[in-house]
C-alpha positions as CSV (number, residue, x, y, z in Angstrom):
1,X,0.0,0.0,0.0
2,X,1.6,3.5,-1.1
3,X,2.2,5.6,1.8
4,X,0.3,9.0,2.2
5,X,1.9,11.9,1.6
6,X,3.8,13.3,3.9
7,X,1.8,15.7,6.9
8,X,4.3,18.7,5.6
9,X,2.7,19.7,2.1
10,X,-1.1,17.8,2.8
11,X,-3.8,17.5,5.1
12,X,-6.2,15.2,5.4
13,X,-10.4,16.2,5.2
14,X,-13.0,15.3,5.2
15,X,-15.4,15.6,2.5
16,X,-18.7,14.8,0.7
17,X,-18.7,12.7,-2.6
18,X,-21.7,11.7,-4.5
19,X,-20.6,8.6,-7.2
20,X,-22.3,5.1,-8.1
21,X,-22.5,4.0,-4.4
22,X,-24.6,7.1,-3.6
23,X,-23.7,10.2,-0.7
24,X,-21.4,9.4,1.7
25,X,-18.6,11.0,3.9
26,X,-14.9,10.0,2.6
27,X,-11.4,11.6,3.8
28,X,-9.7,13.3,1.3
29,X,-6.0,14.4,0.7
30,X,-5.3,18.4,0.0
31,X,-2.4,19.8,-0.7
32,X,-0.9,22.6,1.0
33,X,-0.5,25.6,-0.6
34,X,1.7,28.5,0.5
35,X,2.7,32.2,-0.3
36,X,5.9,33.5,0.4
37,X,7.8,36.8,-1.0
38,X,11.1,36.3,-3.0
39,X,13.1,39.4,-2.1
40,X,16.6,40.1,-4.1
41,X,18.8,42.2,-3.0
42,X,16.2,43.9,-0.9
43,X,13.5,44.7,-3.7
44,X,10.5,42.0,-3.7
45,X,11.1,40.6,-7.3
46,X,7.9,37.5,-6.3
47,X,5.1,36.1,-4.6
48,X,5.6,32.2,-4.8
49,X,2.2,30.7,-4.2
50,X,3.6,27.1,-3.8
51,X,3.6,23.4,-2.2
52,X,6.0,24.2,1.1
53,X,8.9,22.0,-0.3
54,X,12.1,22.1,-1.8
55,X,11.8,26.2,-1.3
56,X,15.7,26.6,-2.1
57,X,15.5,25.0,-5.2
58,X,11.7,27.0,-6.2
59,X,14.1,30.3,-5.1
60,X,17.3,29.8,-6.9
61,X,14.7,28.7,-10.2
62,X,12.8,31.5,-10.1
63,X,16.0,34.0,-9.6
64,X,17.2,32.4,-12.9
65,X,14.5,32.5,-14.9
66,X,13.7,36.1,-14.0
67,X,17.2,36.7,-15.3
68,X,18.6,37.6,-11.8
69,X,20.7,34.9,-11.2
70,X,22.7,34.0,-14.4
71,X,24.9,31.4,-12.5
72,X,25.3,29.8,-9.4
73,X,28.7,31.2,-7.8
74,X,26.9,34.8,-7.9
75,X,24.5,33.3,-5.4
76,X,26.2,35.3,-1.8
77,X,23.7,34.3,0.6
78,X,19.6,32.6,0.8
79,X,17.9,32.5,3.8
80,X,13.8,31.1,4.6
81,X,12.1,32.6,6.8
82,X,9.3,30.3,7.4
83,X,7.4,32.4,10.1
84,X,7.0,35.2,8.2
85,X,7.0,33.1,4.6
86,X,9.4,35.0,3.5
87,X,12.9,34.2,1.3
88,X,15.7,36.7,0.7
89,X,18.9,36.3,-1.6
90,X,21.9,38.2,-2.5
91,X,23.1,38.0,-5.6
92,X,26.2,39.7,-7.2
93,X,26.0,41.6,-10.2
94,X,26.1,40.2,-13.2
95,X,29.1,40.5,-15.7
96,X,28.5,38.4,-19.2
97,X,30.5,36.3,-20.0
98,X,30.6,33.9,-23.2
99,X,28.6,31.4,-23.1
100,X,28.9,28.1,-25.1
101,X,26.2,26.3,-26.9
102,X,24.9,23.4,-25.2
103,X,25.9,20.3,-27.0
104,X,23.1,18.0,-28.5
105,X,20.4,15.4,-27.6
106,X,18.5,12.5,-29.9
107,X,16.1,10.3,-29.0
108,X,14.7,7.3,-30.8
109,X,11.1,7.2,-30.3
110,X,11.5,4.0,-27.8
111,X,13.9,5.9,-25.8
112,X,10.9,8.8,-25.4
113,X,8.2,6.4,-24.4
114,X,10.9,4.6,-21.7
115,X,11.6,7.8,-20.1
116,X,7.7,9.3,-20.1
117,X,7.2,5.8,-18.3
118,X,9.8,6.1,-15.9
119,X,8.3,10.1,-15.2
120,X,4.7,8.4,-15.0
121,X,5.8,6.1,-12.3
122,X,7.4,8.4,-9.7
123,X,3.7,10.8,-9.7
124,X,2.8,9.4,-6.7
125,X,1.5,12.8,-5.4
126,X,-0.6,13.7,-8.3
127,X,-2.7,10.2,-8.4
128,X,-2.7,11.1,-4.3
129,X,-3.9,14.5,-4.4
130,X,-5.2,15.0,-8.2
131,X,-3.5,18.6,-7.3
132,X,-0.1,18.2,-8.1
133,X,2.4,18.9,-11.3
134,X,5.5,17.6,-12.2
135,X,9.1,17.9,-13.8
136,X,12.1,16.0,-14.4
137,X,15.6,16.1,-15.8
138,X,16.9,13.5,-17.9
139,X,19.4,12.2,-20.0
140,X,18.4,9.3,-22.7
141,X,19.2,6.9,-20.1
142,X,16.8,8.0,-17.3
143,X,15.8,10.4,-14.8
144,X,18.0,12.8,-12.6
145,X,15.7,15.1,-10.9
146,X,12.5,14.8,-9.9
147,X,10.5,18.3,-8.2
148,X,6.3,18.7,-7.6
149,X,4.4,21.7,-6.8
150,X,0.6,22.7,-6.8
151,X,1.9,24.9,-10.1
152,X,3.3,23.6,-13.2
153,X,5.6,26.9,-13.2
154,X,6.8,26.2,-10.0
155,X,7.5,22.4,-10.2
156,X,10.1,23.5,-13.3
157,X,11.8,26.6,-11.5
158,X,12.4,23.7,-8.6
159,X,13.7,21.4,-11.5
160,X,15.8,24.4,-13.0
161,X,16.9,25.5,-9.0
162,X,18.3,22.1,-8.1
163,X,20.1,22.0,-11.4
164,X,22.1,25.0,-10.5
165,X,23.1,23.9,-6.9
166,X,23.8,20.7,-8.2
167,X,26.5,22.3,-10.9
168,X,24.4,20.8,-13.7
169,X,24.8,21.7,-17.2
170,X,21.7,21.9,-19.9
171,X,24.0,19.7,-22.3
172,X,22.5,16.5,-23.4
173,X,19.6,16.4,-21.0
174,X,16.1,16.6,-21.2
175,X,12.9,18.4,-19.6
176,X,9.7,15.9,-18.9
177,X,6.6,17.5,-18.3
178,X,3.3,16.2,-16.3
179,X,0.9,19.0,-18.4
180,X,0.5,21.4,-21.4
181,X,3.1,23.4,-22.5
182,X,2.3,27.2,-22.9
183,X,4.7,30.2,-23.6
184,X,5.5,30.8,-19.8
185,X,7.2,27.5,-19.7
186,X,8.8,28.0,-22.7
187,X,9.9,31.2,-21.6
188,X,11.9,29.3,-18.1
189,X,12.9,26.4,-20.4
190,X,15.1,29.2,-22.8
191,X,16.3,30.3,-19.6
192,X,17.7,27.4,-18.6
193,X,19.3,26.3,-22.2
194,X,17.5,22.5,-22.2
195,X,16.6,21.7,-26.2
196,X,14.3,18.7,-25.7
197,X,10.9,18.8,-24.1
198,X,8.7,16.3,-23.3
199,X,5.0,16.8,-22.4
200,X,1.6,14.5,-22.6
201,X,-0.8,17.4,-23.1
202,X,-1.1,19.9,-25.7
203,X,1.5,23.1,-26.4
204,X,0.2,26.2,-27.1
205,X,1.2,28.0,-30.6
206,X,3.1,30.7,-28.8
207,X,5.0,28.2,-27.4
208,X,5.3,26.5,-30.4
209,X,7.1,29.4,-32.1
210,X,9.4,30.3,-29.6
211,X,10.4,26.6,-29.2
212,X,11.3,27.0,-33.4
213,X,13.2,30.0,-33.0
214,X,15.4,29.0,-30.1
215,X,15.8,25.5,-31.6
216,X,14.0,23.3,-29.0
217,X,12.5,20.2,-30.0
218,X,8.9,20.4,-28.3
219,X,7.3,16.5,-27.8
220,X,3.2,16.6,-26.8
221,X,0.6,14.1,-27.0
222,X,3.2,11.7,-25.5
223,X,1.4,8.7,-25.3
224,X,2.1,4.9,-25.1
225,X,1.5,4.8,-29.2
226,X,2.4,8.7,-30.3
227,X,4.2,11.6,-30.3
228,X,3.8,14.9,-31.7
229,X,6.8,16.6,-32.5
230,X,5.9,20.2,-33.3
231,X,9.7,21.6,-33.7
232,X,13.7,20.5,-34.5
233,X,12.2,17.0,-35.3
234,X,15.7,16.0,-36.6
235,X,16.7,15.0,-32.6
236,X,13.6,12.5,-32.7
237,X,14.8,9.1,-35.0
C-alpha cells in the first residue's frame, strides 16, 4: 500500500462525494498551498504561491528565470524565513561572460516512451492528491531530478533551481513534463538552455514558435502509441 503523503505539504479532510455508491462521507488528501515573498537584494522581485517544499530549489529557479541569477557562484547568501514566509537572496552583479552552446540530444522514439514511463511512475502525489504537477531532468538513459508543486511553473523553476546547486549543465539532458506546454514555460525552459521537451498534453502556438526559434524540440501528446513533434524534429529518430 503506497504511503500518504507526507503531513508537511497535505492534510487530510473530510469531505462529501456523490458517485455510483450514492452520498457518503470520505477523507480526502489536500495539498498545501503556501505564499511567500522572493526578495533580491532587498527589492520584492515575487510572490511564490507554492507546495512548502524544496523552497531553495523553487528560489534559486525562479532567480534564474527572471534573469537575476545567471549562475550559481553569484548566489552570496539565501535565507527562509518560514514564520514570516518570507525568502531573501543576494546575488552579485552580473558581468557576461561567453557562453557556449549546449551540445546536443536525440532520441529514438523508444527511448521517449521509456523515459515518459519512468516520469509516470514516480507521480505518486498527483494520483494522491489529483492537485499536483511535475518535472524531471533526464538524460536518454533515465531520470536525474524529480520536483512537484501545486503549479506547473513552479515544479520546473524547482527542476531548473536544483540543477544550479547541483553544478548541472543543460547539455544532453532533457525536460519531462506532467501537463500542457504554454509560452511561460517556454519562456523558463530558454532560460535554462534545455533543447528537448517532453510533455503528454497539448502546447500552445506561442509556445510552439518560440520553441522553433530558439531551436527546441517540443514533444506533446506523448502517449504509449504517439508523439507529436511540433519543432527541431531532426533530434527525434
Amino acid at each position: 500500500m503506497k504511503q500518504p503523503p507526507d503531513a508537511s505539504i497535505s492534510i487530510e479532510r473530510a469531505i462529501t462525494r456523490i458517485g455510483p455508491q450514492g452520498r457518503r462521507e470520505v477523507m480526502d488528501v489536500l495539498l498545501r498551498e503556501e505564499r511567500y515573498e522572493l526578495f533580491c537584494n532587498g527589492n520584492c522581485v515575487a510572490e511564490l504561491h507554492c507546495m512548502p517544499s524544496l523552497l531553495r530549489e523553487l528560489a534559486v529557479g525562479r532567480l534564474r528565470t527572471l534573469g537575476l541569477l545567471h549562475e550559481i557562484s553569484a548566489l552570496r547568501a539565501l535565507s527562509i524565513d518560514e514564520q514570516n514566509r518570507v525568502i531573501e537572496a543576494s546575488v552579485a552583479e552580473f558581468s557576461a561572460t561567453a557562453v557556449n552552446s549546449p551540445s546536443d540530444v536525440r532520441l529514438a522514439a523508444a527511448q521517449v516512451h521509456a523515459l515518459q514511463l519512468a516520469f509516470n511512475e514516480r507521480c505518486d502525489l498527483f494520483r494522491a492528491t489529483g492537485a499536483a504537477h511535475s518535472c524531471a531532468l533526464a538524460t536518454p538513459e533515465g531520470l536525474l531530478l524529480f520536483c512537484e508543486d501545486i503549479a506547473r511553473h513552479n515544479a520546473l523553476d524547482k527542476v531548473i533551481g536544483a540543477m544550479l546547486l547541483q553544478g548541472l549543465s543543460p547539455d544532453g539532458k532533457i525536460l519531462i513534463f506532467s501537463g500542457r506546454l504554454a509560452s511561460d514555460m517556454l519562456s523558463k525552459v530558454v532560460a535554462c538552455g534545455v533543447r528537448l521537451l517532453i510533455a503528454p498534453g497539448a502546447p500552445s502556438l506561442t509556445s510552439v514558435e518560440m520553441a522553433e526559434a530558439h531551436g527546441i524540440t517540443l514533444l506533446g501528446f506523448v502517449r504509449r502509441d504517439n508523439i507529436n513533434i511540433y519543432t527541431c524534429p531532426q533530434r527525434i529518430c
